[in-house]
TORKOL-4160 file (C-alpha; in steps of 0.2 Angstrom, whole numbers, padded with zeros to 4 digits, m for minus):
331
<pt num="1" X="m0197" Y="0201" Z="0225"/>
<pt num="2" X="m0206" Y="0200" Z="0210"/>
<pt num="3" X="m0203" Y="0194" Z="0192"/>
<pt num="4" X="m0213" Y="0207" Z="0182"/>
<pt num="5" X="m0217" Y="0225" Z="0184"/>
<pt num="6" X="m0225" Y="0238" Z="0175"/>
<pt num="7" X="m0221" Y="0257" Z="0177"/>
<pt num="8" X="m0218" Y="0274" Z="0169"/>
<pt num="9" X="m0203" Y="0282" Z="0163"/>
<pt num="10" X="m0197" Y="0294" Z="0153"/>
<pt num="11" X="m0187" Y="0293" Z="0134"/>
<pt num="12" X="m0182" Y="0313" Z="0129"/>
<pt num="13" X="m0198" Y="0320" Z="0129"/>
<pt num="14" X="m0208" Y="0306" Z="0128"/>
<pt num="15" X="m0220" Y="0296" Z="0142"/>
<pt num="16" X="m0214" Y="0278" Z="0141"/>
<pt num="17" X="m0221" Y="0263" Z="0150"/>
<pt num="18" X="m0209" Y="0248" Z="0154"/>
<pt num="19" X="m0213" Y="0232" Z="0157"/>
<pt num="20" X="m0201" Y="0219" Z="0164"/>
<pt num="21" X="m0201" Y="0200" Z="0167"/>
<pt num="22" X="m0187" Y="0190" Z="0170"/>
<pt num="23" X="m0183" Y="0186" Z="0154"/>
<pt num="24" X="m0192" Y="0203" Z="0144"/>
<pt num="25" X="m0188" Y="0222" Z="0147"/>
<pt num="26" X="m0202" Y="0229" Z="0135"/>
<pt num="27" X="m0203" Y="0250" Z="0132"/>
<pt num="28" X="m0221" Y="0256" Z="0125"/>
<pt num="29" X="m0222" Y="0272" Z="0117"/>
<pt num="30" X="m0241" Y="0280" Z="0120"/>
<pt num="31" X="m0238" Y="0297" Z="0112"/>
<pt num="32" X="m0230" Y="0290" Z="0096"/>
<pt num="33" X="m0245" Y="0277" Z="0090"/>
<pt num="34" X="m0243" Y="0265" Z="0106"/>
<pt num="35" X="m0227" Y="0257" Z="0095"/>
<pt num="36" X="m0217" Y="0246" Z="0107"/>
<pt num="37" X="m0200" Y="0253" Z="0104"/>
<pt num="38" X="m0187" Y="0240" Z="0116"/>
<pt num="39" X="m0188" Y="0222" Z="0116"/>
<pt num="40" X="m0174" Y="0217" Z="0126"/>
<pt num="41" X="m0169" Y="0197" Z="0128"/>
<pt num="42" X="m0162" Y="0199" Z="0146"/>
<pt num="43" X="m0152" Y="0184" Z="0144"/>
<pt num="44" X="m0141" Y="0193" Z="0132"/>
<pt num="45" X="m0146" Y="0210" Z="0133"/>
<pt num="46" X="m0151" Y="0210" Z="0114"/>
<pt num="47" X="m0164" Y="0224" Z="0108"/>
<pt num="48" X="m0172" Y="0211" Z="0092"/>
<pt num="49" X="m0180" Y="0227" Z="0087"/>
<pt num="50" X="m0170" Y="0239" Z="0077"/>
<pt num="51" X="m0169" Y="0258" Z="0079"/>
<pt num="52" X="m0168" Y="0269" Z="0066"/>
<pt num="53" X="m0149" Y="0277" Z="0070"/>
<pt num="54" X="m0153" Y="0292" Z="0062"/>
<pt num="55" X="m0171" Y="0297" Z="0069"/>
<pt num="56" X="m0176" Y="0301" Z="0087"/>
<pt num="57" X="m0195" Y="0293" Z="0093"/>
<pt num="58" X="m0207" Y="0311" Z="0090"/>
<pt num="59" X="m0223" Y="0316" Z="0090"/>
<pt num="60" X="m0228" Y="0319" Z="0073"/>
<pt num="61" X="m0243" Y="0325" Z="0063"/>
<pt num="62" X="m0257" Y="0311" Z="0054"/>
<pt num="63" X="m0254" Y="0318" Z="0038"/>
<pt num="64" X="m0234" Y="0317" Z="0039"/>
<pt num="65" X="m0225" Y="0306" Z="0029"/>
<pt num="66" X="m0221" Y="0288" Z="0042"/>
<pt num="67" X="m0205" Y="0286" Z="0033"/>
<pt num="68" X="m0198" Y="0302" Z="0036"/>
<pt num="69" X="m0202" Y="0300" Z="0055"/>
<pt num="70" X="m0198" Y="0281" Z="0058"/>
<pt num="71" X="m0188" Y="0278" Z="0074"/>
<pt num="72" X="m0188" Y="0260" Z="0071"/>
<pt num="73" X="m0196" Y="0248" Z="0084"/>
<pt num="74" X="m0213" Y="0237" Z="0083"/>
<pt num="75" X="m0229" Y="0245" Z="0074"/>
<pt num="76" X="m0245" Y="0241" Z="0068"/>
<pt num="77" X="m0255" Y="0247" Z="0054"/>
<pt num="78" X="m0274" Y="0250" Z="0050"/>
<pt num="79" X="m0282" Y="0252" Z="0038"/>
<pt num="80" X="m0271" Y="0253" Z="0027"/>
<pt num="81" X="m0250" Y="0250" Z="0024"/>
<pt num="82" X="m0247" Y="0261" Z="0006"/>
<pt num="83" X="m0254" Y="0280" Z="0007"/>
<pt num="84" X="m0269" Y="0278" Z="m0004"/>
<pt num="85" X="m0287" Y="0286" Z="m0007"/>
<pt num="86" X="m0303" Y="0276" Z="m0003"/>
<pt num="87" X="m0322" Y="0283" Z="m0002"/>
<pt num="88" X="m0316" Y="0299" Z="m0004"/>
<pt num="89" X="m0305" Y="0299" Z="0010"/>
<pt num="90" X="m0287" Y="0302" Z="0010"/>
<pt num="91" X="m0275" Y="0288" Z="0024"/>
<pt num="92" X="m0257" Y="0290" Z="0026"/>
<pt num="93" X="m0245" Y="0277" Z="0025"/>
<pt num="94" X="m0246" Y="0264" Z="0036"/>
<pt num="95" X="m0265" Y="0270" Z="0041"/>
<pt num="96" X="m0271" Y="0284" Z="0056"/>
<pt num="97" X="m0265" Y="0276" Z="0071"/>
<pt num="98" X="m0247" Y="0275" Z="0069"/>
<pt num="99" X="m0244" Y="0293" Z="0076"/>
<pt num="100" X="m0258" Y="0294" Z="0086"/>
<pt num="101" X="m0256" Y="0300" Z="0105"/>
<pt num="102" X="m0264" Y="0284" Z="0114"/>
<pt num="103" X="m0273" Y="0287" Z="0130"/>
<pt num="104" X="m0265" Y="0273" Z="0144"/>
<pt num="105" X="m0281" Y="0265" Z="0151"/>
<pt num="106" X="m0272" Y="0255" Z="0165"/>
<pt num="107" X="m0256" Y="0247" Z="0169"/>
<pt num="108" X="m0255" Y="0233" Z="0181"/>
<pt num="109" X="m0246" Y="0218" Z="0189"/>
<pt num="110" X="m0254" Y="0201" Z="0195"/>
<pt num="111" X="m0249" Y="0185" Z="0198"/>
<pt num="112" X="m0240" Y="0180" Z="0183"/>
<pt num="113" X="m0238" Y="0194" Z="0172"/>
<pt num="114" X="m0237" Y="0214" Z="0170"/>
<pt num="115" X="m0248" Y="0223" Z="0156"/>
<pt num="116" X="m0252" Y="0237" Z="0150"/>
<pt num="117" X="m0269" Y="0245" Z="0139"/>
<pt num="118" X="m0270" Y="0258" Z="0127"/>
<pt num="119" X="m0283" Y="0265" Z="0116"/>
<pt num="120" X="m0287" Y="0278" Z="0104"/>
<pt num="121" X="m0301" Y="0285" Z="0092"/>
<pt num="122" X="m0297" Y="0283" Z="0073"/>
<pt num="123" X="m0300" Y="0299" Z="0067"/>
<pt num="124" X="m0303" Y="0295" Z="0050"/>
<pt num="125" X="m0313" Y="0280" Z="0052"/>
<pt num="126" X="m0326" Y="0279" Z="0067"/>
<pt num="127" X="m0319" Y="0269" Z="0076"/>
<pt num="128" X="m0310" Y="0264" Z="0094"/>
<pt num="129" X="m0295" Y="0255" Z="0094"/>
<pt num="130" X="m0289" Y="0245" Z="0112"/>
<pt num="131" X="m0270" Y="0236" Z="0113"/>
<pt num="132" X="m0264" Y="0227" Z="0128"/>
<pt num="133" X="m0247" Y="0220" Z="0128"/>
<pt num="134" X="m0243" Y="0207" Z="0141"/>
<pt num="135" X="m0227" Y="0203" Z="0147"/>
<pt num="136" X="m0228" Y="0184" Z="0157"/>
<pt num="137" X="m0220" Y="0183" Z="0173"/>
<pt num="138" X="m0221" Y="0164" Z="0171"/>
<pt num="139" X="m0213" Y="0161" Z="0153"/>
<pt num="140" X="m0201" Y="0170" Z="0141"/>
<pt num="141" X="m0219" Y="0177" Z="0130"/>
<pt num="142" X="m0223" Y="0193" Z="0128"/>
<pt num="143" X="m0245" Y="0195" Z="0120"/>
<pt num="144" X="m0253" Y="0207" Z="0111"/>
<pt num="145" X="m0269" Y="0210" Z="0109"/>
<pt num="146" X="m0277" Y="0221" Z="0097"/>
<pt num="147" X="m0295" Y="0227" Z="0095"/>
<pt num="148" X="m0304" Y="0238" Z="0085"/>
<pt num="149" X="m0323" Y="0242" Z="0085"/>
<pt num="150" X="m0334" Y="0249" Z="0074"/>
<pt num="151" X="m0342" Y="0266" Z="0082"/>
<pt num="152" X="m0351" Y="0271" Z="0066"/>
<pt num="153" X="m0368" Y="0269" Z="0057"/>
<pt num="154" X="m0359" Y="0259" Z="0040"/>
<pt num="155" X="m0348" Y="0245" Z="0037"/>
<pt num="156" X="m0329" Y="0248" Z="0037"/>
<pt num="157" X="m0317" Y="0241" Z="0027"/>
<pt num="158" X="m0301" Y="0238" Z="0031"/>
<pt num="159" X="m0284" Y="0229" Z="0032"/>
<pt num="160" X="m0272" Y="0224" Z="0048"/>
<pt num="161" X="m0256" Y="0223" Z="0050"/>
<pt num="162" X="m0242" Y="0222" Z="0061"/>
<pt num="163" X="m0225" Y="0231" Z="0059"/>
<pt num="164" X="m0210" Y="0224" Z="0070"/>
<pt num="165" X="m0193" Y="0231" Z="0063"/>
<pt num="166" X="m0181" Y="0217" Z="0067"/>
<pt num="167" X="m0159" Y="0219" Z="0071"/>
<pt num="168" X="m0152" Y="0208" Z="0057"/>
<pt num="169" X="m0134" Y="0202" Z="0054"/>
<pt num="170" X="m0127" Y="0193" Z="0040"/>
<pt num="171" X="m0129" Y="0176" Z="0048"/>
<pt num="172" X="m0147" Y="0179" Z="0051"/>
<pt num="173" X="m0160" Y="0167" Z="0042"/>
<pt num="174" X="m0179" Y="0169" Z="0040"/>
<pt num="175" X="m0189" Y="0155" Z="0046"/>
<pt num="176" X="m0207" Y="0158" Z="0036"/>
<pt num="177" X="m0219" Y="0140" Z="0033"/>
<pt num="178" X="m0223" Y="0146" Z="0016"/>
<pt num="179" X="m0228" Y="0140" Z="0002"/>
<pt num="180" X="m0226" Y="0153" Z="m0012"/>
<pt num="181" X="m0219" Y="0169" Z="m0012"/>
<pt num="182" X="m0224" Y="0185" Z="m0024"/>
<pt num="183" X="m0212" Y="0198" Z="m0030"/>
<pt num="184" X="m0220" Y="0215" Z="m0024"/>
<pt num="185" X="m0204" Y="0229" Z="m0025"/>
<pt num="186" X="m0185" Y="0228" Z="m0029"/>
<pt num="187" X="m0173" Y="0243" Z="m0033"/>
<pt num="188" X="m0163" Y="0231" Z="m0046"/>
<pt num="189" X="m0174" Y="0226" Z="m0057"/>
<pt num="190" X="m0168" Y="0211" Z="m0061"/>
<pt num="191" X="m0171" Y="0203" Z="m0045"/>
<pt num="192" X="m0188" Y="0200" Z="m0053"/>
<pt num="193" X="m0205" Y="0207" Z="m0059"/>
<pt num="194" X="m0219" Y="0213" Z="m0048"/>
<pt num="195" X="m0232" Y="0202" Z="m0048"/>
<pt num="196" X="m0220" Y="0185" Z="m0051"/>
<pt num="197" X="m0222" Y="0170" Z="m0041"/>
<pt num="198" X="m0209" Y="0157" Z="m0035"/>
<pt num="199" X="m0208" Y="0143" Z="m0023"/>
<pt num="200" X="m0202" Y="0149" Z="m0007"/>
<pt num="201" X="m0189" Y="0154" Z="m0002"/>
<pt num="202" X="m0179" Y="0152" Z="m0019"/>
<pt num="203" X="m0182" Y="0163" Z="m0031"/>
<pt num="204" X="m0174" Y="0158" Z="m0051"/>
<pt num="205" X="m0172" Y="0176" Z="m0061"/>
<pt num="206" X="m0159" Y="0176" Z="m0075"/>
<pt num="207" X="m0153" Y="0158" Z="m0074"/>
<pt num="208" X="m0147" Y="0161" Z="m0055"/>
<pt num="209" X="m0157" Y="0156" Z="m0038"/>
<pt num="210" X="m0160" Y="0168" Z="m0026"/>
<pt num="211" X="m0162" Y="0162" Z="m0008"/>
<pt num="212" X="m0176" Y="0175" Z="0000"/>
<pt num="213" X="m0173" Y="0166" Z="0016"/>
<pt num="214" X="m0154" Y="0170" Z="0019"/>
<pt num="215" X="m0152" Y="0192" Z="0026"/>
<pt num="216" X="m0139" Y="0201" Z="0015"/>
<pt num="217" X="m0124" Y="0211" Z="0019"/>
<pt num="218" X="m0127" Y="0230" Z="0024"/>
<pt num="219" X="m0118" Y="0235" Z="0008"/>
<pt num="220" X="m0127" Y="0222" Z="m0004"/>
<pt num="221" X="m0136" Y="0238" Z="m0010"/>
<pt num="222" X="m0154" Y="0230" Z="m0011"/>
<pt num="223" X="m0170" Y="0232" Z="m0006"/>
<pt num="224" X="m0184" Y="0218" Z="m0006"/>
<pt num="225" X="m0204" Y="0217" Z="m0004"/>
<pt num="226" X="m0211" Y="0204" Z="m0005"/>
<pt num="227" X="m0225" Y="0196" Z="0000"/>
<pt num="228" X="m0228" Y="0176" Z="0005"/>
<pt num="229" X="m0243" Y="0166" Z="0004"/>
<pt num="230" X="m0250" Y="0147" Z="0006"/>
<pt num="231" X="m0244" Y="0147" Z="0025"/>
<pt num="232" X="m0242" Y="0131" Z="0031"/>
<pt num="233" X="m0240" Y="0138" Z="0051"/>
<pt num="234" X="m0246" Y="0156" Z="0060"/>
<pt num="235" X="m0229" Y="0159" Z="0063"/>
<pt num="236" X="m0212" Y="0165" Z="0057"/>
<pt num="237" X="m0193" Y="0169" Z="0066"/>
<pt num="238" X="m0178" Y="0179" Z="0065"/>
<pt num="239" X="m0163" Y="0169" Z="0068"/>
<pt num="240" X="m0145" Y="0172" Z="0070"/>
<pt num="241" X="m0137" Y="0156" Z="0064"/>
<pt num="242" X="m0120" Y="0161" Z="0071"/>
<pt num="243" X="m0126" Y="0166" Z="0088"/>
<pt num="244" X="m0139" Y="0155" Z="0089"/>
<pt num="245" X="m0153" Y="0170" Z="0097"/>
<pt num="246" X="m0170" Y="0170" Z="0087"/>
<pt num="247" X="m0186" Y="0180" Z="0089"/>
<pt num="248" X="m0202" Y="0170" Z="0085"/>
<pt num="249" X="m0218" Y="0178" Z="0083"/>
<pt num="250" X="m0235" Y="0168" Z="0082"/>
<pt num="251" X="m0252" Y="0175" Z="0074"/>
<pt num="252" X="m0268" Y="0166" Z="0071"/>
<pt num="253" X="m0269" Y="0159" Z="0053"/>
<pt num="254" X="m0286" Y="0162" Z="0050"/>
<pt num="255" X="m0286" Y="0181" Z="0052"/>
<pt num="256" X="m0267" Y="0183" Z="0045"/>
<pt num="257" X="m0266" Y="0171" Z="0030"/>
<pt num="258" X="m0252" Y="0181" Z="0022"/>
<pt num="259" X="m0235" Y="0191" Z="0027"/>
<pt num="260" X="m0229" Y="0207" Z="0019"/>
<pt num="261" X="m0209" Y="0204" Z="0020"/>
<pt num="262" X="m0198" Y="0222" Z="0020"/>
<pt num="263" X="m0181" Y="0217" Z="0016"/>
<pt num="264" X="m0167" Y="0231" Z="0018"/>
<pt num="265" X="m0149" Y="0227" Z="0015"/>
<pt num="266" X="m0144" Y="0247" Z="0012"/>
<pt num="267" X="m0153" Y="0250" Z="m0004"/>
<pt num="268" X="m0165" Y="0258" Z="0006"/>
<pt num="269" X="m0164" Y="0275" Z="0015"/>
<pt num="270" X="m0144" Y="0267" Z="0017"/>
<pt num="271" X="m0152" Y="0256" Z="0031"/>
<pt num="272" X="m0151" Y="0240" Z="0038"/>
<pt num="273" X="m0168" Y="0228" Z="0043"/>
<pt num="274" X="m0181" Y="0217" Z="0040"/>
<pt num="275" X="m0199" Y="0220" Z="0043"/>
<pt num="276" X="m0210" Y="0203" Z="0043"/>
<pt num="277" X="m0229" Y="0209" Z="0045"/>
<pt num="278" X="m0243" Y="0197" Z="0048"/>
<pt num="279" X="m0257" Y="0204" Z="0037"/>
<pt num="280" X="m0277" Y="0201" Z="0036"/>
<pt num="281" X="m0276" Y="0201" Z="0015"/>
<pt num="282" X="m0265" Y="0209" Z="0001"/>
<pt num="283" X="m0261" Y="0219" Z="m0006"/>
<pt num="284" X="m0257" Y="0231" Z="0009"/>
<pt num="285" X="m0265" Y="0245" Z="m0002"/>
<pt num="286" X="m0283" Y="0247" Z="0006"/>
<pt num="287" X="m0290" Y="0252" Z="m0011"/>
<pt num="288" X="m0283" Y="0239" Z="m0022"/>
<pt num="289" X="m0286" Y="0228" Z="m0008"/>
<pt num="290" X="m0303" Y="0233" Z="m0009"/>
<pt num="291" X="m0306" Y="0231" Z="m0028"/>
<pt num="292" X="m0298" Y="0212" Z="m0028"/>
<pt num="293" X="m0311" Y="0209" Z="m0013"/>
<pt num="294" X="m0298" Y="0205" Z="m0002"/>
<pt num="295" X="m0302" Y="0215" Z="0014"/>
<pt num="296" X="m0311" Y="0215" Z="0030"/>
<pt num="297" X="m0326" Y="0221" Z="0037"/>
<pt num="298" X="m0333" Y="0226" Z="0052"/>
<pt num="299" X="m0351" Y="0231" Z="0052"/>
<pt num="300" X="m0357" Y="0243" Z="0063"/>
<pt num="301" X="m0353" Y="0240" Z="0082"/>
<pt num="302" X="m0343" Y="0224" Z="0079"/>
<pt num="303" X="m0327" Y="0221" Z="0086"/>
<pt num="304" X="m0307" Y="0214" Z="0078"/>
<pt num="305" X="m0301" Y="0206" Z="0089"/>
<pt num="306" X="m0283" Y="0198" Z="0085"/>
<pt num="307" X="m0267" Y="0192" Z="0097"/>
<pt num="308" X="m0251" Y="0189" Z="0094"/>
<pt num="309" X="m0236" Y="0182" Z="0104"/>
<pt num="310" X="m0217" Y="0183" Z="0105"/>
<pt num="311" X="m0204" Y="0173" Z="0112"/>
<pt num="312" X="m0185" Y="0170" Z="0111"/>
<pt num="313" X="m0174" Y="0155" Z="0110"/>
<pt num="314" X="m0155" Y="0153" Z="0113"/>
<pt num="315" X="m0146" Y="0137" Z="0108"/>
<pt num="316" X="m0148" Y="0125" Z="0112"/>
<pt num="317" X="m0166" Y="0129" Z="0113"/>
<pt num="318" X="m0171" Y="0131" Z="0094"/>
<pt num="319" X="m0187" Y="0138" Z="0085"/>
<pt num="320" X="m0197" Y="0122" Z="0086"/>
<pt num="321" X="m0195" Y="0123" Z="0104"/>
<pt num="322" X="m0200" Y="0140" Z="0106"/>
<pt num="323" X="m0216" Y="0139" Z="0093"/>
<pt num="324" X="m0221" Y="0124" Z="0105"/>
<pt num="325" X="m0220" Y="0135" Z="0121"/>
<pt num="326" X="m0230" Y="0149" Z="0110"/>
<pt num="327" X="m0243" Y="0136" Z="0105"/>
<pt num="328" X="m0244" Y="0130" Z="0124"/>
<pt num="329" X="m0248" Y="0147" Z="0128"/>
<pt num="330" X="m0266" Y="0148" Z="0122"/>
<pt num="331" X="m0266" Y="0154" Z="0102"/>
């Protein structure tokens, strides 16, 4: 029998394709912006992406409002993160592919791994976007791959990113080699001022330290973004110091030197999560982006190209274990 599979299914109303190792049961969602919405460590049966317990996976207009649709799960973002104007042109928050209905170019199964491909036509930008996820029937990784090509006449700016909303507790911990972090966002204002830098992960506002690192209580009331810079490693994890699981996700360095961190202990929405997005520059604001030189370019018919991998641990595995498998793998 094999290891891995690929194969359709059904969530409501929604197409699904699940793919399955021995280790990974993964659940893509084509019709809502290709998000992968389950990553299931088999081992324990623990989902580490987080569902939004108030919101069912829809289709949804472009134009709409992501928030106001946001089942949770893993997204990605281009070319922008905040909802701005640039050239004229009007992007919705977290860019034109997140609610996209992506065509499924193939799925298949082959010695050592099940996959899927996806792709889709920007229809803001010219351009065609192509995602394959991977799931190893060898090892406990899951890849993604992520391309974009210009189809137009001009340059296009833009900005990646990568949008996986992890299941915290109050024992979890936040593994990122960085050097600085850069206060973005807070709703208490005394958890510091936009634009403020500090050595990661502690943060020193009014006399008291803050450790960024350390996830919050559900009813701590706060909300944190935050971005962190000077990485020392493509690379961050989630961990759960009491149970000992973690999620690690490894991304080239050269092409994602900086991570947007969404922190959400209740003081958003009344939610619970952290996002923790590898991104190609900051701000995550296209236009601002723009004017501090800080984006991407792809003249016409070039091709991004960027992949990404997860893996879990258990203890007594621990991260350094699973960032060495990772690093075996091929980044």
């Amino acid at each position: 029998m094999a290891s891995h599979s690929a194969r359709k299914g059904q969530l409501g109303h929604l197409t699904t394709v699940e793919l399955e190792s021995r280790w990974f049961q993964v659940r893509v969602l084509p019709e809502v912006g290709s998000k992968i919405y389950d990553l299931i460590w088999k081992p324990t049966g623990k989902n580490f992406l987080w569902h939004n317990p108030r919101i069912a996976p829809q289709i949804y207009p472009i134009e709409s409002e992501f928030d106001n649709y946001w089942c949770g799960g893993w997204d990605d973002a281009f070319p922008t993160a905040d909802s701005c104007v640039f050239r004229n042109q009007r992007y919705p928050d977290l860019g034109e592919l997140r609610s996209l209905q992506w065509a499924v170019d193939s799925t298949e199964v082959k010695a050592g791994e099940a996959a899927v491909q996806l792709s889709a036509f920007g229809p803001i930008s010219p351009v065609k976007a192509v995602k394959r996820i991977t799931v190893d029937g060898n090892s406990p990784v899951v890849r993604m791959n992520y391309q974009i090509t210009n189809l137009g006449p001009m340059d296009v700016n833009f900005l990646w990113g990568t949008h996986p909303a992890v299941t915290v507790s109050p024992h979890s911990i936040l593994r990122v080699p960085a050097k600085q972090g850069i206060v973005s966002q807070c709703n208490d204002p005394a958890y510091g001022q936009p634009g403020e830098r500090y050595n990661w992960p502690v943060l020193e506002v009014g006399g008291r330290t803050v450790p960024m690192d350390k996830v919050r209580s559900n009813d701590a009331n706060l909300y944190f973004g935050h971005y962190t810079v000077g990485l020392e490693g493509g690379w961050y994890a989630v961990e759960d110091t009491q149970s000992g699981d973690g999620i690690l996700l490894s991304f080239p360095l050269d092409q994602c030197p900086c991570l947007w961190l969404w922190l959400n202990y209740g003081g958003w929405r009344g939610l619970y999560h952290v996002v923790v997005e590898p991104w190609t520059g900051y701000p995550v604001n296209l236009a601002q982006a723009y004017d501090r030189n800080n984006t991407r370019r792809l003249k016409p018919g070039e091709l991004f190209s960027v992949e990404l991998q997860a893996t879990a641990y258990q203890r007594p595995e621990t991260w350094k274990e699973a960032l060495t498998r990772v690093c075996s793998a091929g980044l």
